[in-house]
PyMOL Python script that loads the backbone (N, CA, C, O; Angstrom):
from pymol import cmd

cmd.read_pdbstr("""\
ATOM      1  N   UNK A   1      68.333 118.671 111.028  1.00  0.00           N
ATOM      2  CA  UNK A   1      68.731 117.292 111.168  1.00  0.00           C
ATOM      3  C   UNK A   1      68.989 116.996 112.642  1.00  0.00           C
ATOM      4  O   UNK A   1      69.597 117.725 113.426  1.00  0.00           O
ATOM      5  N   UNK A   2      68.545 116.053 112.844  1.00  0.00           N
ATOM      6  CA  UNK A   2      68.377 115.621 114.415  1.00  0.00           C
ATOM      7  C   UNK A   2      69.360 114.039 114.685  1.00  0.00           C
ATOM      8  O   UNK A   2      69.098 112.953 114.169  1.00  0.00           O
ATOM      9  N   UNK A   3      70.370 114.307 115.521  1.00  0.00           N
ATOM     10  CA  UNK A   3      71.499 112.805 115.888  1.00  0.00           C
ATOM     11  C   UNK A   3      71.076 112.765 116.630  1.00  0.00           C
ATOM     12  O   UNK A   3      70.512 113.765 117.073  1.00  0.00           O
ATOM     13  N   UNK A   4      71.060 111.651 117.232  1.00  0.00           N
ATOM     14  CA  UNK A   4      70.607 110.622 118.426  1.00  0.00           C
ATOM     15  C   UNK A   4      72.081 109.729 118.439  1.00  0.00           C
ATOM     16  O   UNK A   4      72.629 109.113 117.525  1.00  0.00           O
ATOM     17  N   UNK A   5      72.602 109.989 120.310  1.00  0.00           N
ATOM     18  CA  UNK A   5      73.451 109.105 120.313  1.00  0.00           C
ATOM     19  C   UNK A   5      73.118 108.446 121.881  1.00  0.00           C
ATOM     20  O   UNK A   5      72.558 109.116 122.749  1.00  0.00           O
ATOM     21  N   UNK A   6      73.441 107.409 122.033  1.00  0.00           N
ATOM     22  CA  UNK A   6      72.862 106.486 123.061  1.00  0.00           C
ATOM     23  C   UNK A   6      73.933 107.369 124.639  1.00  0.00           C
ATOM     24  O   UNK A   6      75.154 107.521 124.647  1.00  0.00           O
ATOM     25  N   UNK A   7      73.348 107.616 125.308  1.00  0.00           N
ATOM     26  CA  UNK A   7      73.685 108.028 127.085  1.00  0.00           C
ATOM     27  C   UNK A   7      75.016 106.913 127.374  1.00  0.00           C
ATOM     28  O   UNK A   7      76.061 107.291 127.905  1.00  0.00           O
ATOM     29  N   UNK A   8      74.842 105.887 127.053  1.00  0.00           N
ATOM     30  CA  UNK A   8      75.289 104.610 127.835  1.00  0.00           C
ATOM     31  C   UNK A   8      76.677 105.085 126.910  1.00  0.00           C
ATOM     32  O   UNK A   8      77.710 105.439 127.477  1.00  0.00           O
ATOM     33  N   UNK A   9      76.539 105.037 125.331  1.00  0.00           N
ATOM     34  CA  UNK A   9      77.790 105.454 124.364  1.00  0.00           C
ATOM     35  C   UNK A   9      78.429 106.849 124.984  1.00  0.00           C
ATOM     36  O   UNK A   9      79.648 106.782 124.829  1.00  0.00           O
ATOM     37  N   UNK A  10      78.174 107.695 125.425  1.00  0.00           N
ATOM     38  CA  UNK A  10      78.239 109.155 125.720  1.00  0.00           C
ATOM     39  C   UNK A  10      79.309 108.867 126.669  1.00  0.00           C
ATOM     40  O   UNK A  10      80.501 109.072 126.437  1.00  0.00           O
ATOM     41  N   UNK A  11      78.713 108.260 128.020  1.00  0.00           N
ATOM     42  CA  UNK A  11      79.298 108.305 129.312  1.00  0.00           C
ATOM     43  C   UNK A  11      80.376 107.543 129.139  1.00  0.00           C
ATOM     44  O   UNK A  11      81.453 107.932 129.590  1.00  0.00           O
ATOM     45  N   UNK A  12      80.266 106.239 128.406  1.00  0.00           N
ATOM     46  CA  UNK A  12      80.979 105.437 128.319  1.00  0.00           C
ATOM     47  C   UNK A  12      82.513 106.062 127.843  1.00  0.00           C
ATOM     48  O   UNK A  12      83.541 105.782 128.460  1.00  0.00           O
ATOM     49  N   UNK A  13      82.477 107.096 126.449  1.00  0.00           N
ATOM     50  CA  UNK A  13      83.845 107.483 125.899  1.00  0.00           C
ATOM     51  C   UNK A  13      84.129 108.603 126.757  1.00  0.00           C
ATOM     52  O   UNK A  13      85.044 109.311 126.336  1.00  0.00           O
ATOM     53  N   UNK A  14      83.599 108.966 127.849  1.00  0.00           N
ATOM     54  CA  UNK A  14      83.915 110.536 128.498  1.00  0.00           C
ATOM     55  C   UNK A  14      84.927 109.290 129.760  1.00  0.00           C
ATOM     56  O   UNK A  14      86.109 109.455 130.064  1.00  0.00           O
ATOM     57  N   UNK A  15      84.230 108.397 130.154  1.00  0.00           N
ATOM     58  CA  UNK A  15      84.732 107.181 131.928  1.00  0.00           C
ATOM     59  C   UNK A  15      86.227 106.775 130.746  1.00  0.00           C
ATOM     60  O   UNK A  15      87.154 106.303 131.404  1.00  0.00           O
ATOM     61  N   UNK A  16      86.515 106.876 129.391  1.00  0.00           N
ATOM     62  CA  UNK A  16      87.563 105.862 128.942  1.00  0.00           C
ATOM     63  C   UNK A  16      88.470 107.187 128.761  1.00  0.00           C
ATOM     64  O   UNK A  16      89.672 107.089 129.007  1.00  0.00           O
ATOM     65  N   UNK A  17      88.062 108.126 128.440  1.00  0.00           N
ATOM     66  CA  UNK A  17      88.962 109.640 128.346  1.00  0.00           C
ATOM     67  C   UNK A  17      89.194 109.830 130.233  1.00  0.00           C
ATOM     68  O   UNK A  17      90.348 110.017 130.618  1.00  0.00           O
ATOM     69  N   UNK A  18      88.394 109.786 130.972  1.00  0.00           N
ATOM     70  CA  UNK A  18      88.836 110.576 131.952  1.00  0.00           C
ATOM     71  C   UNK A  18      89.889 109.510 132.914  1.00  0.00           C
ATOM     72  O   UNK A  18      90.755 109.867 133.713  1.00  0.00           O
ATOM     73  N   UNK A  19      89.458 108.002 132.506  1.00  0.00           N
ATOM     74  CA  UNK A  19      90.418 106.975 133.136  1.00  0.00           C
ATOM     75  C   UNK A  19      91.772 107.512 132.312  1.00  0.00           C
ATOM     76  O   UNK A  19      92.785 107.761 132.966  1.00  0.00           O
ATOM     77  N   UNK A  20      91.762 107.690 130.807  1.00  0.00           N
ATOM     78  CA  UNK A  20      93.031 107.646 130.625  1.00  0.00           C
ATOM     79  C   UNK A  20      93.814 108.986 130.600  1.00  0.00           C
ATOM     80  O   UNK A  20      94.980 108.883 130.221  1.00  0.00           O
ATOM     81  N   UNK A  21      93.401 110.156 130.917  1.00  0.00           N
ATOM     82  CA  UNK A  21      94.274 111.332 131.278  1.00  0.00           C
ATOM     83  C   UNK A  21      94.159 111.113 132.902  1.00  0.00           C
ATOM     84  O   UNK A  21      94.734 111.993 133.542  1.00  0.00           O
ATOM     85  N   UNK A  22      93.616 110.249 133.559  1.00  0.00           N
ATOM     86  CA  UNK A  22      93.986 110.227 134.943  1.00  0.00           C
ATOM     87  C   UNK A  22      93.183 111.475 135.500  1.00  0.00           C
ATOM     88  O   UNK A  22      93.646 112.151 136.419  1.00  0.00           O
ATOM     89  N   UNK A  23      91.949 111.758 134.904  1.00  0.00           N
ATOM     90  CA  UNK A  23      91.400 112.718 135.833  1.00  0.00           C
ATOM     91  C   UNK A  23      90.606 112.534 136.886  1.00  0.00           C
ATOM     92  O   UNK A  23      89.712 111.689 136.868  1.00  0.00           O
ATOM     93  N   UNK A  24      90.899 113.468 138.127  1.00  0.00           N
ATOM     94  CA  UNK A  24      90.487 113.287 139.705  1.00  0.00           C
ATOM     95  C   UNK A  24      89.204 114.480 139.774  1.00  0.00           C
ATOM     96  O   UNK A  24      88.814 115.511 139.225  1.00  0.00           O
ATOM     97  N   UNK A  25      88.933 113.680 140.687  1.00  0.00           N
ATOM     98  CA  UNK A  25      88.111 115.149 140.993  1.00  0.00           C
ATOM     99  C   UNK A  25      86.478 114.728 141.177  1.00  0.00           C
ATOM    100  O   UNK A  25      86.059 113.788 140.502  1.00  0.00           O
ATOM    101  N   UNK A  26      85.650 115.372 142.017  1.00  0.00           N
ATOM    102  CA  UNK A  26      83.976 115.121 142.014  1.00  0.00           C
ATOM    103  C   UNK A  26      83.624 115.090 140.623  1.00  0.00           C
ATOM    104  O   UNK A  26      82.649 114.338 140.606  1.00  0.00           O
ATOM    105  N   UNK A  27      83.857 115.488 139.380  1.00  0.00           N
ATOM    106  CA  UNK A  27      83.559 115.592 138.155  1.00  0.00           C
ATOM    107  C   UNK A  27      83.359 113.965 137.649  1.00  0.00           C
ATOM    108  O   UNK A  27      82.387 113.289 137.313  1.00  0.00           O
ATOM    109  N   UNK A  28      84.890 113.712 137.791  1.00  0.00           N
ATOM    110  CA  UNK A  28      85.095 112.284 137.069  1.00  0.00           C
ATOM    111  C   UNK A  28      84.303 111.346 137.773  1.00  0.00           C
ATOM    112  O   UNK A  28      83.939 110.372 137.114  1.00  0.00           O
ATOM    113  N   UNK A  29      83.831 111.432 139.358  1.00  0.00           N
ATOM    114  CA  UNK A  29      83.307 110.504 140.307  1.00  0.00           C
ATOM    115  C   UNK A  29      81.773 110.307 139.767  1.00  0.00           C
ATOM    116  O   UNK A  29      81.084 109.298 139.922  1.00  0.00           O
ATOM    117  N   UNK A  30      81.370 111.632 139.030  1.00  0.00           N
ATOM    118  CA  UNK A  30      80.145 111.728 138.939  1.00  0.00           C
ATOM    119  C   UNK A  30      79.858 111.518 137.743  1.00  0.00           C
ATOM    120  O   UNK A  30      78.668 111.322 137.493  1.00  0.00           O
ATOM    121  N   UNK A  31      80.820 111.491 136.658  1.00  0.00           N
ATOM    122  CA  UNK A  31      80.589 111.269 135.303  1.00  0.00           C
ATOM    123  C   UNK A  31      81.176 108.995 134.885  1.00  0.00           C
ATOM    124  O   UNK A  31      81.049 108.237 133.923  1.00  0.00           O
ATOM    125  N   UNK A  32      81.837 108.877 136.475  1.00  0.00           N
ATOM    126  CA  UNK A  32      81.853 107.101 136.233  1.00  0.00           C
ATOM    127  C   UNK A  32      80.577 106.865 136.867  1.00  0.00           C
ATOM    128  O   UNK A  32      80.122 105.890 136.270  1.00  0.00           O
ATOM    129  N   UNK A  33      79.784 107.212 137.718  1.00  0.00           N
ATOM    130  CA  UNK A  33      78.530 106.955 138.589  1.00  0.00           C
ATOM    131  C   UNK A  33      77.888 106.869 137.706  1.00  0.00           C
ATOM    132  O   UNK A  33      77.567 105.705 137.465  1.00  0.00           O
ATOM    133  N   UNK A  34      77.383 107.838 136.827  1.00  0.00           N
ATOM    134  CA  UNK A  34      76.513 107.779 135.563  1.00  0.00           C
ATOM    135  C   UNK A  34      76.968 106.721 134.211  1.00  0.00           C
ATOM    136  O   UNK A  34      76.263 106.285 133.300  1.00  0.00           O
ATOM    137  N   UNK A  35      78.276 106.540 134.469  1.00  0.00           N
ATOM    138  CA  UNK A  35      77.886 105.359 133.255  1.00  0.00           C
ATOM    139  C   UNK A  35      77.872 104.324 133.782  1.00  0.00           C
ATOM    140  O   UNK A  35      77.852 103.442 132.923  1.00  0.00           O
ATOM    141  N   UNK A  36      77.869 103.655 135.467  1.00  0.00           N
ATOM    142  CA  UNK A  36      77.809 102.616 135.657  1.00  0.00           C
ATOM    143  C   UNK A  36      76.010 102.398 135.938  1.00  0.00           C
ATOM    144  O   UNK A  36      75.231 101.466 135.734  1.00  0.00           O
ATOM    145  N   UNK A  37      75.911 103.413 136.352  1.00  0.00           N
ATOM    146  CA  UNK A  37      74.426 103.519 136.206  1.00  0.00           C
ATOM    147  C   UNK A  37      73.551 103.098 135.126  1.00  0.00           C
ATOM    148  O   UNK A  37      72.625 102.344 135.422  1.00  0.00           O
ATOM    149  N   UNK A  38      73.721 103.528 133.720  1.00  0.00           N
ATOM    150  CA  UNK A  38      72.906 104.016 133.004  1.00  0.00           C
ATOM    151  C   UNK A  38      73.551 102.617 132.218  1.00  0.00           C
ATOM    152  O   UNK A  38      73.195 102.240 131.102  1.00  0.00           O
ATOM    153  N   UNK A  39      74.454 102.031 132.971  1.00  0.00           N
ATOM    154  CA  UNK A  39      75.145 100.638 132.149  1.00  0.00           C
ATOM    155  C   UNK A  39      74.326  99.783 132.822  1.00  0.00           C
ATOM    156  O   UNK A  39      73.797  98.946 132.091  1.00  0.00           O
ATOM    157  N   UNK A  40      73.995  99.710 134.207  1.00  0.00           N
ATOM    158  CA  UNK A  40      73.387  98.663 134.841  1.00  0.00           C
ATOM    159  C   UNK A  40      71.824  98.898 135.049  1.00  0.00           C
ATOM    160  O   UNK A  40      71.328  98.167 135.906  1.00  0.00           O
ATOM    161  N   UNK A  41      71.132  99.613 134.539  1.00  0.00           N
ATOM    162  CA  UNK A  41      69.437  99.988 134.437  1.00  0.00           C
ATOM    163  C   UNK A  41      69.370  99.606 136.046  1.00  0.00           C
ATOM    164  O   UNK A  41      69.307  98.391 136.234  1.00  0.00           O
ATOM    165  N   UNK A  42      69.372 100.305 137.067  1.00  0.00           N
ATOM    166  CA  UNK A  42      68.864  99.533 138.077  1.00  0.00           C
ATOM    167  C   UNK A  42      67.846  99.751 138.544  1.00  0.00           C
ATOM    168  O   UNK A  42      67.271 100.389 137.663  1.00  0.00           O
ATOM    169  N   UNK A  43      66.937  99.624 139.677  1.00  0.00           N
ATOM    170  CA  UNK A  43      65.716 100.444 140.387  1.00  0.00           C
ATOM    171  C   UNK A  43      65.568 101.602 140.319  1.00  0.00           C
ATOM    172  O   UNK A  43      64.454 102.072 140.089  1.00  0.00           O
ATOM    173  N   UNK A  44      66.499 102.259 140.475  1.00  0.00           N
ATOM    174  CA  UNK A  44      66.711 103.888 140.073  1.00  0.00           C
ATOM    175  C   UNK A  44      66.717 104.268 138.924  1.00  0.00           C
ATOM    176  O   UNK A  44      67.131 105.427 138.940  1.00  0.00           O
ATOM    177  N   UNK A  45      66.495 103.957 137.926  1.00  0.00           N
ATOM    178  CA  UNK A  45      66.821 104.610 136.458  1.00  0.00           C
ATOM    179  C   UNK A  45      66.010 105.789 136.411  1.00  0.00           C
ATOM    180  O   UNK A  45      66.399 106.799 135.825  1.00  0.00           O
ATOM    181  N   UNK A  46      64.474 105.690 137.221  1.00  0.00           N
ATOM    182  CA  UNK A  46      64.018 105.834 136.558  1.00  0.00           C
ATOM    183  C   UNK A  46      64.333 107.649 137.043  1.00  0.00           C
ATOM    184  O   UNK A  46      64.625 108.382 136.098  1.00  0.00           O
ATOM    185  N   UNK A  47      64.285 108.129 138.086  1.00  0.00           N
ATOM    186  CA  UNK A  47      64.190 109.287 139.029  1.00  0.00           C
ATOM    187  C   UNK A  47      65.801 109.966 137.999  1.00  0.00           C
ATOM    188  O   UNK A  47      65.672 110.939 137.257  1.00  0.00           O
ATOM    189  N   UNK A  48      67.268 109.192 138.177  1.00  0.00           N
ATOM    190  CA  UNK A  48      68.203 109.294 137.812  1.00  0.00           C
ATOM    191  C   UNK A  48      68.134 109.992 136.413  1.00  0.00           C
ATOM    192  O   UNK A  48      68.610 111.123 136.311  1.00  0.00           O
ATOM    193  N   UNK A  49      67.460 109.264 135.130  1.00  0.00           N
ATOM    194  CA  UNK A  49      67.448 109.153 134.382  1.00  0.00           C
ATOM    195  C   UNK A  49      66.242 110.761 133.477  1.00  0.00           C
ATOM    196  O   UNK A  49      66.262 111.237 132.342  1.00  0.00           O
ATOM    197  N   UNK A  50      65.280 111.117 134.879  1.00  0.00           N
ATOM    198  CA  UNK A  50      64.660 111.755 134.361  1.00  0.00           C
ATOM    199  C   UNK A  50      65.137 113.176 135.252  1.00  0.00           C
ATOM    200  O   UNK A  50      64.401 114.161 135.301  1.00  0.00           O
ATOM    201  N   UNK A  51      65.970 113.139 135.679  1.00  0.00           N
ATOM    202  CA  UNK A  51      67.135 114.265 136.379  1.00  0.00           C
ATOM    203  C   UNK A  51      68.131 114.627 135.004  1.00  0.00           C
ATOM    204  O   UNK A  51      68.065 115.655 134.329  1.00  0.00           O
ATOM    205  N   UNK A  52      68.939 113.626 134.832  1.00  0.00           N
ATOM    206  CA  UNK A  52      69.854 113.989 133.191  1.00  0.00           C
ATOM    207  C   UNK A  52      68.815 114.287 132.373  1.00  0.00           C
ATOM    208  O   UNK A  52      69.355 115.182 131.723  1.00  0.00           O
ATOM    209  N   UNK A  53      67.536 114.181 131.852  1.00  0.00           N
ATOM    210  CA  UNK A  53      66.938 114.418 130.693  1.00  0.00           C
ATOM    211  C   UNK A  53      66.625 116.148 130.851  1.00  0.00           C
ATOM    212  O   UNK A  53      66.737 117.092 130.069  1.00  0.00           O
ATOM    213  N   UNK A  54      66.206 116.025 132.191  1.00  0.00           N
ATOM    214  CA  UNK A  54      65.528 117.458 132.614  1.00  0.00           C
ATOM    215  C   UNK A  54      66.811 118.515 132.664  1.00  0.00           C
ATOM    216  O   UNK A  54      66.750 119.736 132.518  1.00  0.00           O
ATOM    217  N   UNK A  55      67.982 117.708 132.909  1.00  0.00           N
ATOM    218  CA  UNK A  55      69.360 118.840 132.780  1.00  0.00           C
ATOM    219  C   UNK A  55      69.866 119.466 131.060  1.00  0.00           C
ATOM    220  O   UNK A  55      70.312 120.493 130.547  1.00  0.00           O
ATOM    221  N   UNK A  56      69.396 117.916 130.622  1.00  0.00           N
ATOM    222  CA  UNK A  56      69.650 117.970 128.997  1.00  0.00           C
ATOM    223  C   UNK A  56      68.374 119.113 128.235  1.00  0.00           C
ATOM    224  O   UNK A  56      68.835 119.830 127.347  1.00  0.00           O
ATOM    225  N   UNK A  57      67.295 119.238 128.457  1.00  0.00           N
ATOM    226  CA  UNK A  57      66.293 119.818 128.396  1.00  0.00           C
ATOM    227  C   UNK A  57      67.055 121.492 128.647  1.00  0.00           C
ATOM    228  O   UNK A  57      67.175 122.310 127.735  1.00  0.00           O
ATOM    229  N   UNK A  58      67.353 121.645 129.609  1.00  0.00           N
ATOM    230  CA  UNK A  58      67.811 122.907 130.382  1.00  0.00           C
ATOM    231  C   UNK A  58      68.806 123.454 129.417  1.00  0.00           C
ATOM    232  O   UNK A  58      68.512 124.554 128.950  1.00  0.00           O
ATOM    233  N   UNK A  59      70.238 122.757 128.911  1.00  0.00           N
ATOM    234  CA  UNK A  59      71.330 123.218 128.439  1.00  0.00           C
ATOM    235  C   UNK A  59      70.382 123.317 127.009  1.00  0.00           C
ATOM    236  O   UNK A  59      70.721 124.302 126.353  1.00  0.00           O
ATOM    237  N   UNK A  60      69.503 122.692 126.503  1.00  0.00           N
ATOM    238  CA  UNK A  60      69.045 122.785 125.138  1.00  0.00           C
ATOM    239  C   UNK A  60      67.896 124.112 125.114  1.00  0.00           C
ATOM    240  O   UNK A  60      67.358 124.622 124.131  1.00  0.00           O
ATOM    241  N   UNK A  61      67.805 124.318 125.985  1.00  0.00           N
ATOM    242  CA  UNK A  61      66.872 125.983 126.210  1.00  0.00           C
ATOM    243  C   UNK A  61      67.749 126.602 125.426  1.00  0.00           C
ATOM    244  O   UNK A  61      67.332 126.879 124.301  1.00  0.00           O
ATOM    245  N   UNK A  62      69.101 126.973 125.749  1.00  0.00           N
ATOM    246  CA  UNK A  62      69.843 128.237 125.875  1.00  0.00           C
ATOM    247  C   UNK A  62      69.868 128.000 124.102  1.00  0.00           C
ATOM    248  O   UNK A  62      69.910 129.015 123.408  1.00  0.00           O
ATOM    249  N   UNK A  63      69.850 127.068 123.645  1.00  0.00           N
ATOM    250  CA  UNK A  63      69.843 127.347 121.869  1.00  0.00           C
ATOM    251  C   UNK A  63      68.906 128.388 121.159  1.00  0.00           C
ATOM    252  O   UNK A  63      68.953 128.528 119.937  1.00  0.00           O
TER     253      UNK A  63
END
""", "prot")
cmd.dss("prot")
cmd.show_as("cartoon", "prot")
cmd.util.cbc("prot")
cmd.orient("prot")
């Protein structure tokens, strides 16, 4: 069985968890970058977008 959950939903509840434990750090900088990103489709999606797939690809090897 295969879930599909939307990037934009993903980033979105990780930017509302990490606003509300107050977490700092290059992590959180890089995990609000990506949902404002992937919230606003911009010129870049496309390079951006096929960087997270190719990372997502990578962590799904190790299965």
């Amino acid at each position: 069985m295969t879930l599909t959950v939307s990037t934009v939903l993903l980033f979105g509840i990780a930017s509302v968890v990490a606003v509300k434990t107050r977490a700092t750090g290059p992590g959180a900088a890089v995990l609000l970058f990506l949902f404002g990103f992937f919230t606003a489709g911009t010129g870049a999606h496309e390079p951006i977008n096929d960087l997270v797939a190719s990372f997502a690809d990578f962590l799904a090897s190790f299965d």
